[in-house]
C-alpha positions as CSV (number, residue, x, y, z in Angstrom):
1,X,-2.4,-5.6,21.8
2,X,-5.8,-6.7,20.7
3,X,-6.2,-9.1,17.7
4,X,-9.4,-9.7,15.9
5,X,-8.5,-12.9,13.5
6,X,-11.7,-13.3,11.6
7,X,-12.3,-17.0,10.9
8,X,-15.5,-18.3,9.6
9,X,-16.8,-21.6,9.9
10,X,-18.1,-23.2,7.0
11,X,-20.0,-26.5,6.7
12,X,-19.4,-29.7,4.9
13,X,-21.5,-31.1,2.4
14,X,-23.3,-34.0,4.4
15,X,-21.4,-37.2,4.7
16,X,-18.4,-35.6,5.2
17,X,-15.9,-37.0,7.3
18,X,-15.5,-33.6,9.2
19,X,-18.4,-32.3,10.2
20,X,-16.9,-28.6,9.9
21,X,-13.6,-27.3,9.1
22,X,-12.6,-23.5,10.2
23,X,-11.4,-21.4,6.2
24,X,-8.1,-19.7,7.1
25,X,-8.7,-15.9,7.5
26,X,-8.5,-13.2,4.8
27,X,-8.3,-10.6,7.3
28,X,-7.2,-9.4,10.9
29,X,-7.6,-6.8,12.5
30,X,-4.7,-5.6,14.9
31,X,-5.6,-2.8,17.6
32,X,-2.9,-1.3,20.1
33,X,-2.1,0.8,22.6
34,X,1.2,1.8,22.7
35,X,3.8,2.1,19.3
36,X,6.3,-0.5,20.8
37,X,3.9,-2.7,19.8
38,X,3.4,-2.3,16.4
39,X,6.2,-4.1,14.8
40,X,5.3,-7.2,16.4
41,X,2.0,-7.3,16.1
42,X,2.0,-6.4,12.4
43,X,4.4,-9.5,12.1
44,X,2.7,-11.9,13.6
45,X,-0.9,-10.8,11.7
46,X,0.8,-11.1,8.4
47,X,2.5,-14.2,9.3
48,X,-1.7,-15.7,9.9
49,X,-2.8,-13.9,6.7
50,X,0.3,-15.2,4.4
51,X,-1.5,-18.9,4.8
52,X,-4.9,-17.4,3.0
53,X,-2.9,-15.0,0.3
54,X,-0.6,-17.9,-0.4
55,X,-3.5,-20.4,-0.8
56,X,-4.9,-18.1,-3.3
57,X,-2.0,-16.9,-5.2
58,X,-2.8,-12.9,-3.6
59,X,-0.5,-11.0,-1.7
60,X,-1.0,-9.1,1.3
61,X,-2.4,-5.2,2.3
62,X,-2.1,-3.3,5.6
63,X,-3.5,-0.4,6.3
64,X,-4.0,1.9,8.8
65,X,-7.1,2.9,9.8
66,X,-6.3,4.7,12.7
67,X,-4.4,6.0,15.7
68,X,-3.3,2.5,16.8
69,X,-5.8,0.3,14.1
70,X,-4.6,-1.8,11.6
71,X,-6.0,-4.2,8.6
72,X,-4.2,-6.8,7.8
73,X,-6.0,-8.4,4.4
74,X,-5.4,-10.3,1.7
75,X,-5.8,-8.3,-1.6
76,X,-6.3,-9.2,-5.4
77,X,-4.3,-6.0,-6.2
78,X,-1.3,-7.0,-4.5
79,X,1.2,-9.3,-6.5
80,X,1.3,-13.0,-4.8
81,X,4.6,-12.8,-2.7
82,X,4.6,-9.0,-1.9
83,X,3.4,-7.0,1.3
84,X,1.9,-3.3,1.1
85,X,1.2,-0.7,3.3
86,X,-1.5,1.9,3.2
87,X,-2.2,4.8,5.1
């Protein structure tokens, strides 16, 4: 199973106690090999992606891009609380 979890650092503004702090990610990509995998993987992805969609009051979209590929992305056209799957 191969995971992309796309987190971006932003900065601070100076004076900061932190000097950076990592946003939670809005999307992951999942990438497998086999279809036992699937389930889990899908799991776990939503279960990083919930944090964002919940933070921002979105709920969640996966689609398939592929033989194997997922996305795994918060979405304004998803109702806060509910998960969707496209294909």
């Amino acid at each position: 199973m191969d995971v992309i979890d796309r987190k971006t650092p932003i900065k601070l503004p100076e004076g900061s106690d932190q000097e950076r702090e990592e946003r939670l990610p809005g999307m992951v990509e999942v990438n497998l090999t086999t279809g036992e995998e699937v389930d889990k993987a899908l799991e776990e992805a939503i279960a990083v992606i919930t944090k964002t969609a919940t933070h921002h009051g979105m709920g969640v979209l996966v689609t398939r891009t592929g033989a194997g590929s997922y996305v795994v992305r918060v979405h304004p056209d998803v109702p806060y609380g509910l998960i969707r799957q496209r294909h």
